[in-house]
VEXLOLO-300514 format. One record per residue: residue number from 1; x negated, y, z of N, C-alpha, C, O in turn; residue in one letter. Coordinates in pm, 1 decimal. Example, Ala and Ser with C-alpha at 12.3 -4.5 7.8 and 13.67 -1.06 7.14 Angstrom:
+------+----------+----------+----------+----------+----------+----------+----------+----------+----------+----------+----------+----------+------+
! resi !     n_px !     n_py !     n_pz !    ca_px !    ca_py !    ca_pz !     c_px !     c_py !     c_pz !     o_px !     o_py !     o_pz ! resn !
+------+----------+----------+----------+----------+----------+----------+----------+----------+----------+----------+----------+----------+------+
!    1 !  -1319.0 !   -569.0 !    780.0 !  -1230.0 !   -450.0 !    780.0 !  -1320.0 !   -330.0 !    780.0 !  -1423.6 !   -331.9 !    846.5 !    A !
!    2 !  -1285.0 !   -225.0 !    708.0 !  -1367.0 !   -106.0 !    714.0 !  -1290.0 !      3.0 !    787.0 !  -1340.9 !    113.8 !    803.9 !    S !
+------+----------+----------+----------+----------+----------+----------+----------+----------+----------+----------+----------+----------+------+
//
This chain:
+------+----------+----------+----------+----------+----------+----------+----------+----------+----------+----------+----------+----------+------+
! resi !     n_px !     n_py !     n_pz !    ca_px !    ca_py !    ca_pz !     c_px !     c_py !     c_pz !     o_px !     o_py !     o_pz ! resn !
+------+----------+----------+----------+----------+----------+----------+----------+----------+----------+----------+----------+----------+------+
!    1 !    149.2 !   5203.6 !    -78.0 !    118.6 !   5335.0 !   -126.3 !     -4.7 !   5382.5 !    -52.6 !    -47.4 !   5326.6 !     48.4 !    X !
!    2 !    -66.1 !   5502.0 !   -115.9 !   -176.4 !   5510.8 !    -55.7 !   -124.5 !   5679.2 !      9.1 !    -14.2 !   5730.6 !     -9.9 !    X !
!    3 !   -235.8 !   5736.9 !     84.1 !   -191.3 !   5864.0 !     89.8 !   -344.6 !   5948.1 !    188.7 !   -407.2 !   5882.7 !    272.1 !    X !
!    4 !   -369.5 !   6054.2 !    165.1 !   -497.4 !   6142.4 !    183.5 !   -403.1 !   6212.5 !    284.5 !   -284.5 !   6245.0 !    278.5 !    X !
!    5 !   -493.4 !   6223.4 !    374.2 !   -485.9 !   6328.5 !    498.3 !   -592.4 !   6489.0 !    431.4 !   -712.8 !   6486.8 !    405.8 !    X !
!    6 !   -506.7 !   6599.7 !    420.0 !   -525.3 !   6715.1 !    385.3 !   -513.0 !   6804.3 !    511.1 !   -415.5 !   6853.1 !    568.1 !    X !
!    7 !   -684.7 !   6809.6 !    541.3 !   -662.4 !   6918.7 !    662.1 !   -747.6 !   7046.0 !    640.1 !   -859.0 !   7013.0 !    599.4 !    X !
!    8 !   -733.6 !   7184.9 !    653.3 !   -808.8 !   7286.9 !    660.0 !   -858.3 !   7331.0 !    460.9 !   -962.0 !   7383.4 !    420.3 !    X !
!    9 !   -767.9 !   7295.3 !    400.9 !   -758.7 !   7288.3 !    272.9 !   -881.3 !   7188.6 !    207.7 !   -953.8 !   7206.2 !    109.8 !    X !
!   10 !   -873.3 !   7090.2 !    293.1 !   -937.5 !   6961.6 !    256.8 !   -899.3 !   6845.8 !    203.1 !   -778.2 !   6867.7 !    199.6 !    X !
!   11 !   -908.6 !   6767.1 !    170.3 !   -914.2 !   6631.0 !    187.9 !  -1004.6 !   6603.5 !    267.2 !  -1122.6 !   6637.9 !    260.2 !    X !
!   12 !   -929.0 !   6510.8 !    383.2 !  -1051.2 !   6469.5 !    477.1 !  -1023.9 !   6331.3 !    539.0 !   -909.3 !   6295.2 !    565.7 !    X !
!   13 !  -1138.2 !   6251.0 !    562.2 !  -1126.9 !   6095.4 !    545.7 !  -1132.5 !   6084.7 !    714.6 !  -1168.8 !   5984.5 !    776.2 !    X !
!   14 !  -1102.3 !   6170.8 !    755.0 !  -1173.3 !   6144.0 !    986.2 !  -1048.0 !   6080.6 !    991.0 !   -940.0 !   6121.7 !    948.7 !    X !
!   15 !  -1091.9 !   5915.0 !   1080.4 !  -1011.7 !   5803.9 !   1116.1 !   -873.9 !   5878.7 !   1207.2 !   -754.8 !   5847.6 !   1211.8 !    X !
!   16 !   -923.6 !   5948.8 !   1249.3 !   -813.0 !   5999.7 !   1380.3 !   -632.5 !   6061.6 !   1302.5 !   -516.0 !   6060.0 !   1342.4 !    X !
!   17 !   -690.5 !   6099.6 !   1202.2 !   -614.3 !   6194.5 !   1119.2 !   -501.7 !   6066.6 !   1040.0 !   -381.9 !   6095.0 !   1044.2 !    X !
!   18 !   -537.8 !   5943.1 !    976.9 !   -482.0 !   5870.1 !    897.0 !   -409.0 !   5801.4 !   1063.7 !   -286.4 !   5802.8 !   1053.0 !    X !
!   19 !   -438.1 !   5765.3 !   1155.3 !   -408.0 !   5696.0 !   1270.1 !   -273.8 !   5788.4 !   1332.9 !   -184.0 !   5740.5 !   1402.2 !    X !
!   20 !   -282.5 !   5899.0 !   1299.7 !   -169.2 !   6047.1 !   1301.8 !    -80.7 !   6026.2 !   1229.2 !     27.7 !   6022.9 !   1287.5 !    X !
!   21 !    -74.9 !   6002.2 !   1075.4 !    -37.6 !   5965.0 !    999.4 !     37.0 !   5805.3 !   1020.0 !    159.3 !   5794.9 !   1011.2 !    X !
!   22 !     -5.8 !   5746.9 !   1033.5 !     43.9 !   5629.4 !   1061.5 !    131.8 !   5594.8 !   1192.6 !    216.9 !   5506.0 !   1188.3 !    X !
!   23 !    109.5 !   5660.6 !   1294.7 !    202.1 !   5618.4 !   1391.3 !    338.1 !   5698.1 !   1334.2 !    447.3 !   5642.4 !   1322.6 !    X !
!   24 !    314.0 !   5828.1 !   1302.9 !    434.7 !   5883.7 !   1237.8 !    516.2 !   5817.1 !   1147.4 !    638.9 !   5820.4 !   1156.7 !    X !
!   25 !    449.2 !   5749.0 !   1049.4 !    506.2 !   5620.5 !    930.7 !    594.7 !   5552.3 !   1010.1 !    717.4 !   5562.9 !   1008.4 !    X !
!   26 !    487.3 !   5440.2 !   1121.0 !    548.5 !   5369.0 !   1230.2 !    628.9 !   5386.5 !   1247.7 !    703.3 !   5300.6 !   1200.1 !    X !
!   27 !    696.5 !   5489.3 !   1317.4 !    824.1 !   5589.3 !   1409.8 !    959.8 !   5588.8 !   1293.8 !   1076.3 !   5552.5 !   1310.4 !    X !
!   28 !    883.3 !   5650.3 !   1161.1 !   1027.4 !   5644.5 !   1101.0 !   1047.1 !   5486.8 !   1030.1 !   1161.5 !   5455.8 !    996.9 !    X !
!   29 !    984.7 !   5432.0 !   1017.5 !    982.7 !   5267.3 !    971.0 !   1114.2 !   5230.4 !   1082.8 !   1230.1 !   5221.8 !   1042.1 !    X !
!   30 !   1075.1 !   5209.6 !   1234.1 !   1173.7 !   5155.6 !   1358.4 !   1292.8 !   5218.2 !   1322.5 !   1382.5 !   5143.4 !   1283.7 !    X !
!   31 !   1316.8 !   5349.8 !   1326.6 !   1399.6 !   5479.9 !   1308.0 !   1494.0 !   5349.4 !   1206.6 !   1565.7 !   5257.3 !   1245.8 !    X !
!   32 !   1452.2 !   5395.3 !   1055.8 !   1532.7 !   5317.7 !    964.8 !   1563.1 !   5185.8 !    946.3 !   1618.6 !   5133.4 !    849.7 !    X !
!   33 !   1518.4 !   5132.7 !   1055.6 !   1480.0 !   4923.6 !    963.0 !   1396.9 !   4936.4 !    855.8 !   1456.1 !   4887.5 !    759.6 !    X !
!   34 !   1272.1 !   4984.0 !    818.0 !   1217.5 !   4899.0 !    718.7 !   1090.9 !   4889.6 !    713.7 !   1020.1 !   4983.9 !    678.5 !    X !
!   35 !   1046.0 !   4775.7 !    747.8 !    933.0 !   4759.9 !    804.0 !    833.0 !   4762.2 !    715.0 !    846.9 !   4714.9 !    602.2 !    X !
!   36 !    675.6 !   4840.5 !    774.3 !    636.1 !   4869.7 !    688.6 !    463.7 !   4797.1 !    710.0 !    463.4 !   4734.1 !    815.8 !    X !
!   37 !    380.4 !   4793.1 !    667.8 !    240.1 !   4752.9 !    728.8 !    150.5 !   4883.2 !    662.8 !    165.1 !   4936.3 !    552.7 !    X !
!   38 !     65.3 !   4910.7 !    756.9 !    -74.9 !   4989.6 !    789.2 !   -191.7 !   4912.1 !    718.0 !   -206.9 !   4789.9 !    718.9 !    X !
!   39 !   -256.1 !   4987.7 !    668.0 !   -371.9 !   4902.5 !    637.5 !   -489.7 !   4937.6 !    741.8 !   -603.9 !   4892.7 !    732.5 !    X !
!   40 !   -447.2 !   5018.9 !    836.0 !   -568.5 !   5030.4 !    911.6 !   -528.0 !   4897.9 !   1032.4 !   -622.9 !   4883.5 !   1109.4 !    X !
!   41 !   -454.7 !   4838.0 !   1051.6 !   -375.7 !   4732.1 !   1145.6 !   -472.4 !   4591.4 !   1061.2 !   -494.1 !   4488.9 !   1125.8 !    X !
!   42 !   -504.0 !   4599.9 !    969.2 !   -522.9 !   4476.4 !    895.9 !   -644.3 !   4421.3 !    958.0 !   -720.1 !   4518.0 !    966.0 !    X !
!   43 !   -720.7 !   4287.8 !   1020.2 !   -843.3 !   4259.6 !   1058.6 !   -973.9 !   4232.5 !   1006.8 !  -1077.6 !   4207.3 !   1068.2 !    X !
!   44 !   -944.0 !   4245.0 !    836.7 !  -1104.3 !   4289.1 !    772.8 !  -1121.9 !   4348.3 !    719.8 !  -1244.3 !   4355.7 !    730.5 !    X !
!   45 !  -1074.0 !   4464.3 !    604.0 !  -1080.5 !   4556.4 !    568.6 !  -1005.7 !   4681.9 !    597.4 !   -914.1 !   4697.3 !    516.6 !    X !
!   46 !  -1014.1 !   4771.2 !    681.1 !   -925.2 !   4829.8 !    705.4 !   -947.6 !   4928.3 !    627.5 !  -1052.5 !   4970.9 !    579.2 !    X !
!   47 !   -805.5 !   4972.6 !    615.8 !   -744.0 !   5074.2 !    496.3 !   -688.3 !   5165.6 !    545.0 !   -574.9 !   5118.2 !    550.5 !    X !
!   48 !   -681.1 !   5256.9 !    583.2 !   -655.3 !   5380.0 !    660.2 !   -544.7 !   5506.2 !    557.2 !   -469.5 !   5600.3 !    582.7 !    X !
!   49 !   -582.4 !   5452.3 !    466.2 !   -483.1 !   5568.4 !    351.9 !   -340.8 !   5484.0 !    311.7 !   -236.1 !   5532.4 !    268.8 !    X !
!   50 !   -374.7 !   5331.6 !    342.1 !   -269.0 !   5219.9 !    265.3 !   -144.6 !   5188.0 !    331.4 !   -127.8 !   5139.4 !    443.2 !    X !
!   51 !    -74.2 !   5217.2 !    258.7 !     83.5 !   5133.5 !    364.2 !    140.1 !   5065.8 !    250.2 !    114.7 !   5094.6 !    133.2 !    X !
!   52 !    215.6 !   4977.3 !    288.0 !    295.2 !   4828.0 !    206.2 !    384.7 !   4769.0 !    307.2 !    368.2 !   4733.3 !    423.9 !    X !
!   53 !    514.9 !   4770.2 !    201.5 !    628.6 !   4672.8 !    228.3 !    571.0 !   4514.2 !    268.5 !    489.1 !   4460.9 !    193.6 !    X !
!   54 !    612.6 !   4454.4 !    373.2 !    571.2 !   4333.3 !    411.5 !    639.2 !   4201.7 !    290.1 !    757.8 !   4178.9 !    266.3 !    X !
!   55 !    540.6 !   4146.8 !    242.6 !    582.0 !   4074.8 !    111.2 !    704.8 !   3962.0 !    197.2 !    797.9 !   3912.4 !    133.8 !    X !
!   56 !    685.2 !   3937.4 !    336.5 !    809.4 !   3847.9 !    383.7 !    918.7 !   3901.6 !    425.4 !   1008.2 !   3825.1 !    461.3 !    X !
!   57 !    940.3 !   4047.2 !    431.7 !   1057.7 !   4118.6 !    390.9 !   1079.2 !   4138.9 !    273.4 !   1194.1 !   4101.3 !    250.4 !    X !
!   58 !   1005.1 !   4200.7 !    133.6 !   1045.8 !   4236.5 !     56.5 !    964.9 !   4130.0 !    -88.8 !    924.9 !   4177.1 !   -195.3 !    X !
!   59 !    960.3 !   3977.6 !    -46.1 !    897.3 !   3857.3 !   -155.8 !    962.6 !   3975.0 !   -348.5 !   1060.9 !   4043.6 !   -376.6 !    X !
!   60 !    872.2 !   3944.7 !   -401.3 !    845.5 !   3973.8 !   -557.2 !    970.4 !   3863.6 !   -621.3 !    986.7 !   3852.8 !   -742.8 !    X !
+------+----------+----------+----------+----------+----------+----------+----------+----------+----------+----------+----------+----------+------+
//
């Protein structure tokens, strides 16, 4: 899924804000069991708005 960081009645793309966003994801991911991946974690394109079910937890 993707998701926009809305600050100061913005949409706003500042790295710090999706990295906010994401450790929070993180936290409740452990919280529940279900693991989740960051796209800002990824090593060549990083994706900062993107999160996804790990296809070797959840194979199609």
């Amino acid at each position: 899924m993707d998701v926009v960081a809305y600050a100061s009645g913005q949409v706003s793309w500042t790295w710090s804000l999706y990295a906010a966003i994401a450790q929070a994801v993180k936290q409740a991911s452990g919280q529940l069991a279900i693991p989740v991946e960051w796209g800002g974690d990824w090593h060549t394109l990083k994706d900062g708005a993107h999160f996804q079910l790990p296809f070797a937890a959840y194979p199609a």
